[in-house]
C-alpha positions as CSV (number, residue, x, y, z in Angstrom):
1,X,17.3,7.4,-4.2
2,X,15.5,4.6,-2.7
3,X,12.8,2.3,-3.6
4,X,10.4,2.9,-1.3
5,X,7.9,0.3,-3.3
6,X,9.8,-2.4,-1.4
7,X,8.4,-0.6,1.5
8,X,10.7,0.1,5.0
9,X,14.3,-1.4,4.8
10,X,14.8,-4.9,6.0
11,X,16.1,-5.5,9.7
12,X,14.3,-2.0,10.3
13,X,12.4,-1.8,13.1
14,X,9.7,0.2,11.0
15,X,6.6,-2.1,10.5
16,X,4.2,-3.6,10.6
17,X,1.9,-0.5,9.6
18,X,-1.4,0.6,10.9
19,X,-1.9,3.3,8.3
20,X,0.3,3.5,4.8
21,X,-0.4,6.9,2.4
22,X,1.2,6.6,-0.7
23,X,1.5,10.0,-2.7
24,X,2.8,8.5,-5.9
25,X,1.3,6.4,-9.0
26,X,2.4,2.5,-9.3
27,X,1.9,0.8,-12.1
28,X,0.9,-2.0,-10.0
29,X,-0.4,-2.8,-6.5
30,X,2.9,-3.2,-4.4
31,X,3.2,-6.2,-2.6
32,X,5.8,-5.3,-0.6
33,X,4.0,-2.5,0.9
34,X,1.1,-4.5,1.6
35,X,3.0,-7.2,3.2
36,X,4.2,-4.6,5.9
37,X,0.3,-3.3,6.9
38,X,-0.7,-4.6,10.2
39,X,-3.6,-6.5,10.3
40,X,-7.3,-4.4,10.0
41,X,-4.3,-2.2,8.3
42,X,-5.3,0.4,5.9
43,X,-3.5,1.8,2.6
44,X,-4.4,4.0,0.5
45,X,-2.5,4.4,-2.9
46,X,-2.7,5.4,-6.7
47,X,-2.4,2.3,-8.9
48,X,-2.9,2.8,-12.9
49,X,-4.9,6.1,-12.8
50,X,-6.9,4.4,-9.9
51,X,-7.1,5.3,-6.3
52,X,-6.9,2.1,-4.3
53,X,-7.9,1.6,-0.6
54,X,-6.3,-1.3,0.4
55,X,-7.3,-2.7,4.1
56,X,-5.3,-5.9,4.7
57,X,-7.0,-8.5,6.9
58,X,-10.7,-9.5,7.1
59,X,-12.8,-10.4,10.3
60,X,-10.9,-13.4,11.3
61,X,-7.7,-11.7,10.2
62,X,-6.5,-13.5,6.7
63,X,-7.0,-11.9,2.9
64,X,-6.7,-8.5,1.7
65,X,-9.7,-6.0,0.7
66,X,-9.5,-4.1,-2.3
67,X,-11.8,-0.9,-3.4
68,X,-11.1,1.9,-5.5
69,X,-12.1,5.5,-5.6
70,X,-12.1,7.3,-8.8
71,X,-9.4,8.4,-11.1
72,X,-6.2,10.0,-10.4
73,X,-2.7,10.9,-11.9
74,X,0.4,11.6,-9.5
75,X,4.1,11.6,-10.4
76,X,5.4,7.6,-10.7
77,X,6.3,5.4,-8.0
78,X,10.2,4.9,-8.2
């Protein structure tokens, strides 16, 4: 089974993403995943009990914007 927190392989041509929906709980916000949205890209992911939208990039392009939206529980993140 494959870790798909690290997001898409390395040396695949997969990435950067416009859009990234995560259907399982991490225990923590990956970084890896986040690293691989496009800039103005959009995640949305269960972190903790916590649904986080996570849009990477701000109007001139750097930083990464974090809200969340309510409680949640999904299977774990392997």
């Amino acid at each position: 089974m494959d870790d798909r927190a690290a997001g898409a392989p390395r040396g695949s041509d997969r990435g950067p993403f416009d859009r990234v929906l995560v259907s399982a709980m991490a225990g923590e916000l990956p970084a890896a995943l986040v690293a691989q949205l496009a800039t103005e890209g959009v995640m949305v992911v269960p972190v903790a009990g916590r649904m986080l939208r996570v849009r990477r990039g701000t109007d001139d392009g750097t930083g990464v914007v974090v809200t969340e939206h309510g409680a949640y529980r999904f299977v774990p993140l392997r």
